[in-house]
Each structure stands twice: as C-alpha cells, then as structure tokens.
C-alpha positions as CSV (number, residue, x, y, z in Angstrom):
1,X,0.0,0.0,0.0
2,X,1.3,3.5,-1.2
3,X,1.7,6.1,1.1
4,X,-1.1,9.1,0.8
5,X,0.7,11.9,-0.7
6,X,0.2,15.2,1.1
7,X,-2.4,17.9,0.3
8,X,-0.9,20.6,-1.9
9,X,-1.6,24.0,-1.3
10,X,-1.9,25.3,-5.0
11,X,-5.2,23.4,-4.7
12,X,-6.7,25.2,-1.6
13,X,-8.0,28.0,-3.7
14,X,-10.3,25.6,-5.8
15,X,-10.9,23.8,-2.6
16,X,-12.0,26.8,-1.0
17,X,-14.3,27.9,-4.0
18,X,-16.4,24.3,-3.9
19,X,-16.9,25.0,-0.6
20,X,-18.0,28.3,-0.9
21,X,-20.8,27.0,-3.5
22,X,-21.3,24.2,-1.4
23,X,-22.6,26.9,1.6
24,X,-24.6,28.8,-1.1
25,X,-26.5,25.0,-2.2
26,X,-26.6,24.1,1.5
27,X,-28.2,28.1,2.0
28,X,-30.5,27.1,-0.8
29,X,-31.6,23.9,0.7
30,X,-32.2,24.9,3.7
31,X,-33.5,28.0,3.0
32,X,-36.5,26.4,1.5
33,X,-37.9,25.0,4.6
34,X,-37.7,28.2,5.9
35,X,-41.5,28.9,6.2
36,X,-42.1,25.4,8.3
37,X,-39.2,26.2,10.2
38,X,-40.4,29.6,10.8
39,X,-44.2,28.4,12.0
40,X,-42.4,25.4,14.6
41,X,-40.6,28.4,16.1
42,X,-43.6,30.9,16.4
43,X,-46.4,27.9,17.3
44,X,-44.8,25.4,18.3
45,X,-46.2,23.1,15.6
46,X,-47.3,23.4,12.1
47,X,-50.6,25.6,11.4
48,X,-53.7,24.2,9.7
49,X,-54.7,27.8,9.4
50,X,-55.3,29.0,6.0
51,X,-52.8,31.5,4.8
52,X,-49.9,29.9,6.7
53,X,-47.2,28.3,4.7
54,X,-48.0,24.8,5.2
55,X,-49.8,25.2,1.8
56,X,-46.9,26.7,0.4
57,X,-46.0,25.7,-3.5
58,X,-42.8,24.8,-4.8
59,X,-41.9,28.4,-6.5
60,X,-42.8,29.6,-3.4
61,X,-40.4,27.3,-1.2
62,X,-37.7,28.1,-4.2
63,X,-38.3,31.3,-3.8
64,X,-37.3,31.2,0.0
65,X,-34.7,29.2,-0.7
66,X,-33.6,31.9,-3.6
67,X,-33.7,34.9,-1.1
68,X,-31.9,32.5,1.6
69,X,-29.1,31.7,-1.2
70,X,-28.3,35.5,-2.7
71,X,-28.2,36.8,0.8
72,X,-25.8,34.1,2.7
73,X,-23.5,34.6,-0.9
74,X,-22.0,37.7,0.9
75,X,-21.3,36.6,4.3
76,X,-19.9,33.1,2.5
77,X,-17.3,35.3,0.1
78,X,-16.7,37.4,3.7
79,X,-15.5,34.1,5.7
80,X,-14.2,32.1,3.0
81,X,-11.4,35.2,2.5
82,X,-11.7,36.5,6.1
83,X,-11.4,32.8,8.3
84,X,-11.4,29.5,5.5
85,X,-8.1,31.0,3.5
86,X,-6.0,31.5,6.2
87,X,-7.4,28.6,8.5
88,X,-7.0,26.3,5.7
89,X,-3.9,27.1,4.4
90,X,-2.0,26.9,8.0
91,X,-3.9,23.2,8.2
92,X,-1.9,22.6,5.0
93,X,1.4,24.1,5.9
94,X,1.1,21.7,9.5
95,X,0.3,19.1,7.2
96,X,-3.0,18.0,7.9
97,X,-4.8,15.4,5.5
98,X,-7.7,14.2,8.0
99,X,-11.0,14.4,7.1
100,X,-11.8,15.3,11.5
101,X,-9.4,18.0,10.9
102,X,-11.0,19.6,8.0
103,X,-14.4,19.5,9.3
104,X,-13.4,21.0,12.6
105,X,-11.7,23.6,10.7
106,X,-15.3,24.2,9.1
107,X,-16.6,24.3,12.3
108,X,-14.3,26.7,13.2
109,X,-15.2,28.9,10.3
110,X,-19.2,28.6,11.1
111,X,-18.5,29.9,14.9
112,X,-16.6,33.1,13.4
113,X,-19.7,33.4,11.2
114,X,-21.9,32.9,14.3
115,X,-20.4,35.4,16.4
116,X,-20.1,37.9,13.3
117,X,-23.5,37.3,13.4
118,X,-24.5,37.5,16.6
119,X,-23.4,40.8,16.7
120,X,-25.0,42.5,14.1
121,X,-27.8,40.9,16.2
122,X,-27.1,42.2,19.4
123,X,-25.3,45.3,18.1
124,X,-27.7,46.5,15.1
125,X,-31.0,44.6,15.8
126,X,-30.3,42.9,12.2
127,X,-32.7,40.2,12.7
128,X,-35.5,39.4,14.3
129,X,-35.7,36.6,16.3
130,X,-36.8,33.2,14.3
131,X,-34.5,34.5,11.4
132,X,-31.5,34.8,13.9
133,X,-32.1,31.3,15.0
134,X,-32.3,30.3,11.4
135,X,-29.5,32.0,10.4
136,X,-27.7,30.0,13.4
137,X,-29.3,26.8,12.3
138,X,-28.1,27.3,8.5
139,X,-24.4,28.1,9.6
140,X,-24.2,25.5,11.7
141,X,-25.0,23.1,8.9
142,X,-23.0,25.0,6.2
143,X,-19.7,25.1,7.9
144,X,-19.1,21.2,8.3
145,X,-20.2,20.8,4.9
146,X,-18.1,23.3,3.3
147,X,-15.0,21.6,5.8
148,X,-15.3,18.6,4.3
149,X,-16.0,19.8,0.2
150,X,-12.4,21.1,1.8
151,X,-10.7,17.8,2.6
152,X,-12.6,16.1,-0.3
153,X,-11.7,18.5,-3.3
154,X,-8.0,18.6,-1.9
155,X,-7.7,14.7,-1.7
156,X,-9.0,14.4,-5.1
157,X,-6.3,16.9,-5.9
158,X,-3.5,15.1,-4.4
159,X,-4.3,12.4,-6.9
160,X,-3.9,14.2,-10.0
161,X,-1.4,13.5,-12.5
162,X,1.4,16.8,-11.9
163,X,0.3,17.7,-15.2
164,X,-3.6,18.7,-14.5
C-alpha cells in the first residue's frame, strides 16, 4: 500500500471555491424550509390555518430558498477570504490530511460566522428573532459541509497526474 501523498496548497483555492458553493446550495436547501421552520418556532407546531405556509408551492419554497441563497453569498465570500483561507492554508502548511481535521476547521469557520452574526444581532437589531435562529441553524449546517467539500476537493487533488 502507497503512502497518501500530502495535500498541496496550490489546490486550496479551488478547494476553498467548492466550498463556498457548497454553503450557497446548502443556503438554498435549507433556505426552502424556511417557512415550516419559521411556523415550529412561532407555534410550536405546524398551522392548519389557512394562509400559513403549510400550503406553500414549490416556487414559493424556491423562492425562500432563492432569497436564503443571494443573501448568505455575501457573508460566505466574507468568511471564505476572512477565516477558511487563512485557517486552511495553515492546516496545510502543519500538514493536515484528516478528514476530522478539515471539518473541525469548518466548524471553526461557522463559529466566526456565528459570532459575526451574533453581533449584528445584538449590536444593530439585524434580525429578528426566528430568522436569527435560522441564520444560526443554517451556519451551523454549512460550515461542516463546506469543511469537508475542503478535505474532499484537496484529496481528489493530491491524486492528479502533476500535469492537471
């Protein structure tokens, strides 16, 4: 059995771009169940009431998930260049090649995003309440993702002819 060669750092910036579209899909996703997740946080349980969102279409759950998506693409290009970059490439230069590692360091990115977020909260009344906790919810799904697109896109790398 071959020794694993060790993640290159001329990948990371492809790496780091896959993961920043994986956070936008993931903010899509997500951002489609908003309404549901909005009424279980109000009520307490989906509503039967007409004019609720239980009886919410498809365009219209796309069109959450839309809204969800163009405004998390921001705050994604903000921590991938702000936290991921230089996070990521120190795991590189210490020569980290887990995948534990990778996904912590995605966890590691989410809880800068949390804080940064938690401040505009506290600070500038950004959000109101149910969308802080969803904005919570979504980055804490997003940044172990995006860790892991990481690890994945730079193993994949690693076993690339030298010649791309």
């Amino acid at each position: 059995m071959k020794p694993a060669k060790p993640l290159e750092s001329r990948h990371l910036g492809r790496a780091l771009l896959a993961a920043a579209i994986s956070a936008i899909c993931v903010a899509f996703l997500v951002g489609c169940s908003y309404p549901y997740f909005s009424l279980l946080l109000h009520e307490g349980r989906l509503s039967s009431t007409p004019g609720t969102f239980n009886d919410a279409g498809p365009m219209t759950l796309m069109a959450f998930g839309l809204t969800t998506a163009m405004i998390t693409l921001p705050v994604v290009a903000a921590l991938t260049c702000a936290v991921a970059w230089p996070l990521f490439s120190l795991w590189l230069r210490r020569g980290y090649s887990g995948v534990a590692a990778y996904i912590g360091g995605g966890i590691i990115v989410a809880i800068a995003g949390a804080i940064a977020i938690g401040a505009a909260h506290v600070f500038a009344s950004l959000l109101v309440n149910s969308d802080f906790g969803f904005a919570l919810l979504l980055i804490s799904i997003a940044g172990p993702v995006a860790g892991f697109v990481v690890w994945y896109v730079l193993q994949r790398s690693a076993h690339i002819a030298p010649g791309d």
